[in-house]
N, CA and C atoms as an extended XYZ file, in Angstrom:
339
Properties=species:S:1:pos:R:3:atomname:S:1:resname:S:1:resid:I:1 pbc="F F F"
N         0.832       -1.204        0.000 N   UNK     1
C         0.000        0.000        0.000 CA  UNK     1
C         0.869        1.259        0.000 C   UNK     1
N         0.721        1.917       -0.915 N   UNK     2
C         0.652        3.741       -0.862 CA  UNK     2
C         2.715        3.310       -1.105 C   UNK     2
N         2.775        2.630       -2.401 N   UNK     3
C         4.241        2.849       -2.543 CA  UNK     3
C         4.870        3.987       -3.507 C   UNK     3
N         3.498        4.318       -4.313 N   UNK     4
C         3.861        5.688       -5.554 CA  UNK     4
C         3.353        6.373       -4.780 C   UNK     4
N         2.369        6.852       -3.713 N   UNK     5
C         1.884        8.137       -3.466 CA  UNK     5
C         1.957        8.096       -1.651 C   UNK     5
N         1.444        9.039       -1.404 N   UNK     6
C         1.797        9.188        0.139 CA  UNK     6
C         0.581        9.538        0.762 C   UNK     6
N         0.306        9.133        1.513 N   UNK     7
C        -1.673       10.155        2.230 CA  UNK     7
C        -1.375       10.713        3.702 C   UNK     7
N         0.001       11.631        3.614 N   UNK     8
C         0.211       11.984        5.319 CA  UNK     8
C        -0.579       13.435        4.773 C   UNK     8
N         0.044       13.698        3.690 N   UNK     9
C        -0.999       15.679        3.484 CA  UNK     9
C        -2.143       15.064        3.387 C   UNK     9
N        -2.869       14.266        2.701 N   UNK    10
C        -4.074       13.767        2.565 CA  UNK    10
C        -4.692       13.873        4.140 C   UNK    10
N        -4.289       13.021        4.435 N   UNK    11
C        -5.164       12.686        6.311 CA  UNK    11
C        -4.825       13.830        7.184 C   UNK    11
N        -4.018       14.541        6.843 N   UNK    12
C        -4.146       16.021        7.470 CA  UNK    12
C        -4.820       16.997        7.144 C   UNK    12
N        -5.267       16.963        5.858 N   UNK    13
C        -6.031       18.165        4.813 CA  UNK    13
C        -7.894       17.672        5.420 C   UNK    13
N        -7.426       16.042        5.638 N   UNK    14
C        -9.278       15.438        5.843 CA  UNK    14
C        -9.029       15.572        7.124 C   UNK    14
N        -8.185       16.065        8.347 N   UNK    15
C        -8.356       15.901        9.630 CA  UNK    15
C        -8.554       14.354        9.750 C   UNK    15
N        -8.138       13.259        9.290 N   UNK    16
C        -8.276       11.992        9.271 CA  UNK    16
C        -9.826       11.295        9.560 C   UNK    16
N       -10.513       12.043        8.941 N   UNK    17
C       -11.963       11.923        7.848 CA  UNK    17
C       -11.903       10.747        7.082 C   UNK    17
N       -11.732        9.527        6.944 N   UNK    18
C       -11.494        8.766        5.801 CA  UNK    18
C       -12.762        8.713        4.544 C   UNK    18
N       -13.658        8.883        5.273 N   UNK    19
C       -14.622        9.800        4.040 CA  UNK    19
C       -13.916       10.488        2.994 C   UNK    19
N       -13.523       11.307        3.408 N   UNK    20
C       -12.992       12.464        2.842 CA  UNK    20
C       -11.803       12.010        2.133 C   UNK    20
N       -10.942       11.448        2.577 N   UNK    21
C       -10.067       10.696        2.184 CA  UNK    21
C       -10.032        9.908        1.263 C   UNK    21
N       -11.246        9.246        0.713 N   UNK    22
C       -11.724        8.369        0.067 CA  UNK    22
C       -12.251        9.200       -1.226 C   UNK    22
N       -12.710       10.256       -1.045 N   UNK    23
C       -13.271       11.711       -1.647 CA  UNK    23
C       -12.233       11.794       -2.895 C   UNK    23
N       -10.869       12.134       -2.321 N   UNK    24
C        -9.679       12.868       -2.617 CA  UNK    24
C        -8.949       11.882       -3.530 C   UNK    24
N        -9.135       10.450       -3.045 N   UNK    25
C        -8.247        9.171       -3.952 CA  UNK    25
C        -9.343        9.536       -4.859 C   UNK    25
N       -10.676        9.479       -4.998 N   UNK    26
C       -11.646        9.243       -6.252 CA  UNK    26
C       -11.535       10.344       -7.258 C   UNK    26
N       -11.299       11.727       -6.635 N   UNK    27
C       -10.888       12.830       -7.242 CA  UNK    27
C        -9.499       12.554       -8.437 C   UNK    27
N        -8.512       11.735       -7.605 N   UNK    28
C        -7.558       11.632       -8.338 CA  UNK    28
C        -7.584       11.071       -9.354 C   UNK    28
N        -8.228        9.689       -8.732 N   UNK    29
C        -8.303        8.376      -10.265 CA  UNK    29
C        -9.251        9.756      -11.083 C   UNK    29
N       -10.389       10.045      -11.085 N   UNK    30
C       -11.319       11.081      -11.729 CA  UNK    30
C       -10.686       11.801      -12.724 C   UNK    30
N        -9.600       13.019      -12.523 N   UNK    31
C        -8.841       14.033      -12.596 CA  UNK    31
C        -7.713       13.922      -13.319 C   UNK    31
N        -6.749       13.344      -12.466 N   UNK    32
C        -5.383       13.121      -12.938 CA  UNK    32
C        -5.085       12.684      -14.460 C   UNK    32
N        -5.391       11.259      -14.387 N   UNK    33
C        -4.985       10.229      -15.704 CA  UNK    33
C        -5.359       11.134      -16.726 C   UNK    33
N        -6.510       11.722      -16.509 N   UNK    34
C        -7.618       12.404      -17.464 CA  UNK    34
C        -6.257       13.471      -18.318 C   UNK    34
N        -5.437       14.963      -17.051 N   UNK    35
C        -4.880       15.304      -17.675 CA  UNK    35
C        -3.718       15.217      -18.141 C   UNK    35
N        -3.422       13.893      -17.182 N   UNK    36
C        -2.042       13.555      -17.314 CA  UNK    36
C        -1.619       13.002      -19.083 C   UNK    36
N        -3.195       12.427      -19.710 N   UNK    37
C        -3.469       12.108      -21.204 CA  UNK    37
C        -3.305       13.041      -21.955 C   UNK    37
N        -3.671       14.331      -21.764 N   UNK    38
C        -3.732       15.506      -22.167 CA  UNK    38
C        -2.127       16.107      -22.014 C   UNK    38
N        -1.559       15.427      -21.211 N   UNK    39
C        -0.365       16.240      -21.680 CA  UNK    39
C         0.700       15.132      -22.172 C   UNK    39
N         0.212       13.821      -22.480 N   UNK    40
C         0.566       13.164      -23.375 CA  UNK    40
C         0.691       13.550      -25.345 C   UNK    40
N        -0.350       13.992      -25.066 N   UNK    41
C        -0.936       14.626      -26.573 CA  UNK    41
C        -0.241       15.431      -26.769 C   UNK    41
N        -0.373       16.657      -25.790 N   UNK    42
C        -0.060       17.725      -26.491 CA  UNK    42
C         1.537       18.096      -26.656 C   UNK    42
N         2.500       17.704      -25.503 N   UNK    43
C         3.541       17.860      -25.570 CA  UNK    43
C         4.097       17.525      -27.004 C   UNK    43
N         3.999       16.247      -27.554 N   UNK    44
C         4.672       15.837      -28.918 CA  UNK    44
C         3.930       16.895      -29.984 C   UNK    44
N         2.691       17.358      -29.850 N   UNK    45
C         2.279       17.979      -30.746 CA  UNK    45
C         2.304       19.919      -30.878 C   UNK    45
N         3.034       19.587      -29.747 N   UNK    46
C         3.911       21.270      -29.457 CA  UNK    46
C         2.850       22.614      -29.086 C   UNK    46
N         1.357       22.055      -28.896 N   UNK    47
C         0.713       22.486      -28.082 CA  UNK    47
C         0.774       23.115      -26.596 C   UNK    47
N         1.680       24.217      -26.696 N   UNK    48
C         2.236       24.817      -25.612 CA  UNK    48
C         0.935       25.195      -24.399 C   UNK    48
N         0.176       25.735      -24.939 N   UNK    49
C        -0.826       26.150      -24.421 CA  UNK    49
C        -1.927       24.755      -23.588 C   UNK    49
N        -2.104       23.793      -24.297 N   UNK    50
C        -2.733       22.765      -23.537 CA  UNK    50
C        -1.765       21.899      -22.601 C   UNK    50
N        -0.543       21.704      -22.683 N   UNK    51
C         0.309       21.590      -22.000 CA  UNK    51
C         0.753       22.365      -20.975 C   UNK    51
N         0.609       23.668      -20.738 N   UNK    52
C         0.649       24.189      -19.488 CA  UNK    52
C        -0.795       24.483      -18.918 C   UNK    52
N        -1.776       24.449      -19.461 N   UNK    53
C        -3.154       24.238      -18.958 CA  UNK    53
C        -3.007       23.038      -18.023 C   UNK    53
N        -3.154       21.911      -18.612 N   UNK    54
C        -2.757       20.448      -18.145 CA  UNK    54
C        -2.229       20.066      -16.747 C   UNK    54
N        -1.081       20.453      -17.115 N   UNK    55
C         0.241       20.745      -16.038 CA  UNK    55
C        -0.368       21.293      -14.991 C   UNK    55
N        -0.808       22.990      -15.136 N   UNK    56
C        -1.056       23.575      -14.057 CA  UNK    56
C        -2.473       22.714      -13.376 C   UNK    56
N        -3.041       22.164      -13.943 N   UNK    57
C        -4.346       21.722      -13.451 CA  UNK    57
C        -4.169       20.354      -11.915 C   UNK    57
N        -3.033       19.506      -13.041 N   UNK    58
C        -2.324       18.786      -12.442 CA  UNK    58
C        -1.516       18.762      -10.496 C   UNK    58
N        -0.780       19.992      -10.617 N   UNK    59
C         0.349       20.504       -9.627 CA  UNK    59
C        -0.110       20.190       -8.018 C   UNK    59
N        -1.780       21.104       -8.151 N   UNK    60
C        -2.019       20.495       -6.557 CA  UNK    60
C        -2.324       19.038       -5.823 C   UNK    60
N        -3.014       18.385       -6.718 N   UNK    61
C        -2.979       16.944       -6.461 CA  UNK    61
C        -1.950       15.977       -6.590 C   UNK    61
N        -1.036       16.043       -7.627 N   UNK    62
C         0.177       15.529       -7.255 CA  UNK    62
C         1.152       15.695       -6.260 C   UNK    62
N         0.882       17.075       -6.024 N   UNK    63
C         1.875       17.826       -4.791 CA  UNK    63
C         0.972       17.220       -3.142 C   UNK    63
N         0.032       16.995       -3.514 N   UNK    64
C        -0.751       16.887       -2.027 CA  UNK    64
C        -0.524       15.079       -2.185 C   UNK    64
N        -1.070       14.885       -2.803 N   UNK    65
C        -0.439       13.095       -2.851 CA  UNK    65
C         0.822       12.510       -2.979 C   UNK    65
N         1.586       14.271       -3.311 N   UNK    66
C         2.945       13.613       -2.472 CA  UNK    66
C         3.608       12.397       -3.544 C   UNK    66
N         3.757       12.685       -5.394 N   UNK    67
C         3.985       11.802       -5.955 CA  UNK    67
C         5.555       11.798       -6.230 C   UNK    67
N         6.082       12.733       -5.917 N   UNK    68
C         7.847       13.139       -5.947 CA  UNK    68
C         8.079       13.285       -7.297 C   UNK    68
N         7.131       13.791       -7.706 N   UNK    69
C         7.394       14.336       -9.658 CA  UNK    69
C         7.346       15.953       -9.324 C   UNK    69
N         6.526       16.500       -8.510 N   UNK    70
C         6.285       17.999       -8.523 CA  UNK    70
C         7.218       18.814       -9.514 C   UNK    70
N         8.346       18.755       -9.383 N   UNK    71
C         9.831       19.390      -10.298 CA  UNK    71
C         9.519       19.339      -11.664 C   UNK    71
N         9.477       17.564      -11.861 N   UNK    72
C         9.119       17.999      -13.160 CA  UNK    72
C         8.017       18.006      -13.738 C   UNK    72
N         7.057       18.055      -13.012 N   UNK    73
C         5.863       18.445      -13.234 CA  UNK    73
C         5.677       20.389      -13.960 C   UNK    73
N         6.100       20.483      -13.036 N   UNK    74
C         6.906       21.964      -13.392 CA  UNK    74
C         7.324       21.959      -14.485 C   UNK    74
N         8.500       20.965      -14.510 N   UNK    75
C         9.382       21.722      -15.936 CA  UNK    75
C         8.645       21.773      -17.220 C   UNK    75
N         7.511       20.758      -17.113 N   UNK    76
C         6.539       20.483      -18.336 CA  UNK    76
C         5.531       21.980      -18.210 C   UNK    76
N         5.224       21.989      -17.257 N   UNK    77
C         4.274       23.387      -17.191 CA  UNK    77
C         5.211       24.461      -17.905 C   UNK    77
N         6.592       24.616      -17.255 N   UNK    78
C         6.954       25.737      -17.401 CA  UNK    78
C         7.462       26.457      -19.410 C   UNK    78
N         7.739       24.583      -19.893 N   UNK    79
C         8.014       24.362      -21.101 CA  UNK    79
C         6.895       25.243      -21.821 C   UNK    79
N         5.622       24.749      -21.323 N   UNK    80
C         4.667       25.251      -22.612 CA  UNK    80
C         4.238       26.819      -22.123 C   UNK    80
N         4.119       27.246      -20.563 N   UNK    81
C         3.844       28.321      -20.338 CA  UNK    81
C         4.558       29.255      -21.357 C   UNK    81
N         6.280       28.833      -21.179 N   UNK    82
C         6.903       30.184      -21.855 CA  UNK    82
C         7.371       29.583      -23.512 C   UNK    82
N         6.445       28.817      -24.077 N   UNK    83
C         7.051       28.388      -25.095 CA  UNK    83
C         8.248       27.691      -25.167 C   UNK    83
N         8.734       27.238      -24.592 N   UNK    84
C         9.965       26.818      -24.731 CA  UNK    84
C        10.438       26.379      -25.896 C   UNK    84
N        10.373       26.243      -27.299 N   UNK    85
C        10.182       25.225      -28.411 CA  UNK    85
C        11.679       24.610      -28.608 C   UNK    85
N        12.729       25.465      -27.837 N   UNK    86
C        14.304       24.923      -27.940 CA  UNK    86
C        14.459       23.907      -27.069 C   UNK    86
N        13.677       23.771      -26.197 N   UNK    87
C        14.208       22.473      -25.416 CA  UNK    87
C        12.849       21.441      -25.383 C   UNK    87
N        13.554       20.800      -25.172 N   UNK    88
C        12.701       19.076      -24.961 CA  UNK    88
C        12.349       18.701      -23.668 C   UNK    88
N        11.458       18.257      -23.118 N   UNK    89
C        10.595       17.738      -22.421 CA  UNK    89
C         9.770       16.712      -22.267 C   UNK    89
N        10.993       15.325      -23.242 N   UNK    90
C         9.985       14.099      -23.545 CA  UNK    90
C        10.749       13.530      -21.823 C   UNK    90
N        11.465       13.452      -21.358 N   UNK    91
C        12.069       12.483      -20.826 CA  UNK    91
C        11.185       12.993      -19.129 C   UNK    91
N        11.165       14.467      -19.114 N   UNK    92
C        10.522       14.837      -17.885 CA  UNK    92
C         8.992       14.428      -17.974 C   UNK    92
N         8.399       14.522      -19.526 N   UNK    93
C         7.058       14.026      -19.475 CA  UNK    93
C         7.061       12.922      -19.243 C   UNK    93
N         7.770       11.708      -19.434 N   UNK    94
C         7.806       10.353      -19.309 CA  UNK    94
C         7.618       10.355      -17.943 C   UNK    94
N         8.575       10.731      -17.483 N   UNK    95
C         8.315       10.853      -15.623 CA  UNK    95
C         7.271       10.847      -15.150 C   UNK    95
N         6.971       11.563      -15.582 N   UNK    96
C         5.330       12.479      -14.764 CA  UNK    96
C         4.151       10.998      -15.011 C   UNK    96
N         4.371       10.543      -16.637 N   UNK    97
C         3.383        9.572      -16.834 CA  UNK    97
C         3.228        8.959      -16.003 C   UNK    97
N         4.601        8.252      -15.755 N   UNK    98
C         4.888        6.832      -15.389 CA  UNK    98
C         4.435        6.852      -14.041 C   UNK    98
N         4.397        7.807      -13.116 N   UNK    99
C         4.585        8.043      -11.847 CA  UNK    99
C         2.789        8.345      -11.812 C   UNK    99
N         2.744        9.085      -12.652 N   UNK   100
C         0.763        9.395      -12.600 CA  UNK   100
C         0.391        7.457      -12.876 C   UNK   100
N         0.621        7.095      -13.836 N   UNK   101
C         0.131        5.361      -13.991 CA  UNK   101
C         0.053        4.724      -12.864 C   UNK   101
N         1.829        4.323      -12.011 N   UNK   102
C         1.807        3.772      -11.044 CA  UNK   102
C         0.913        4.131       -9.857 C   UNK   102
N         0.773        6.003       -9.749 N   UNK   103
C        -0.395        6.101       -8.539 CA  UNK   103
C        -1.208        5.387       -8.898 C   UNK   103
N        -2.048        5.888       -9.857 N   UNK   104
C        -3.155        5.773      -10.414 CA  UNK   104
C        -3.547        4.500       -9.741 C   UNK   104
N        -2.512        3.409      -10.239 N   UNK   105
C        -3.199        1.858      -10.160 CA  UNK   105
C        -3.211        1.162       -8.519 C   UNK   105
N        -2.589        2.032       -8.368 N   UNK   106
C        -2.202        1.821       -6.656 CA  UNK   106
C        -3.195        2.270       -6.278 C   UNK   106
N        -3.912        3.524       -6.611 N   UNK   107
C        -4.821        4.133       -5.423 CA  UNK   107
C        -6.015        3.100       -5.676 C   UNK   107
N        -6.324        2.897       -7.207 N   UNK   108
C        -7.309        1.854       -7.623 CA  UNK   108
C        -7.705        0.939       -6.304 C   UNK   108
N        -6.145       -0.007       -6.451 N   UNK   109
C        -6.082       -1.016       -5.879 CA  UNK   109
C        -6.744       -0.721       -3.779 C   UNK   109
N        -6.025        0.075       -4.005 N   UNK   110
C        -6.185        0.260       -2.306 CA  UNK   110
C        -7.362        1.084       -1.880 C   UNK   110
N        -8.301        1.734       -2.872 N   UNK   111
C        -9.155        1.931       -2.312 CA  UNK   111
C       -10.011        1.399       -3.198 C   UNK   111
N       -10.251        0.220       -3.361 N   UNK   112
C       -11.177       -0.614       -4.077 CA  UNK   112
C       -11.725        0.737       -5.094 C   UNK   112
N       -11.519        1.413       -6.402 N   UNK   113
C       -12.150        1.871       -6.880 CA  UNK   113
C       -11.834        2.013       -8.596 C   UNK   113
C-alpha cells in the first residue's frame, strides 16, 4: 500500500476523515490520468498552451499526494507556459506519466475503486 503516493498531506487536509479521504483518492483516479493524457498529446504535438493548462491543473494533487514528480511536473508546465520550443521535455514528461500510472493503479487497488 501507498508505494507511488503518500496520504500523510491527505489525512491532514481530511483531519483523518477517511470519508474524505476516500473523496480525494476518487478525485484523483477522476482528474489526474484524465490530464495527465492531455499532456501526453499535447507535448509531442507542441501544443504549448494545452500543456501548461494540463500541467497547471495537475500541480495540486500531485503535490498533495505527495507523488515526488512535482519538479518535473513543473518543468513540463513551465516548457509550454513560456514556449519553450528549444528544449525538450519528452524524458521529464515520461516521468510524470509513469509516476501518474503507477499512482493511479495503486490508489485503484487500495481503495477498491
Amino acid at each position: 500500500m501507498a508505494k507511488h503516493y503518500k496520504l500523510d498531506r491527505v489525512r491532514e487536509m481530511a483531519d483523518n476523515d477517511e470519508d474524505f479521504v476516500m473523496a480525494l483518492a476518487a478525485a484523483f483516479i477522476e482528474e489526474v490520468p484524465e490530464d495527465a493524457e492531455r499532456l501526453r498529446k499535447a507535448v509531442p504535438e507542441g501544443d504549448f498552451y494545452e500543456t501548461y493548462q494540463a500541467a497547471h491543473k495537475m500541480k495540486p494533487t500531485v503535490d498533495l499526494f505527495e507523488l515526488g514528480i512535482l519538479d518535473k511536473l513543473i518543468e513540463v508546465q513551465d516548457w509550454g507556459k513560456f514556449e519553450k520550443s528549444d528544449e525538450n521535455v519528452d524524458a521529464q514528461l515520461q516521468i510524470v506519466l509513469t509516476a501518474v500510472e503507477n499512482a493511479t493503479n495503486e490508489i485503484k487497488a487500495d481503495f477498491n475503486l
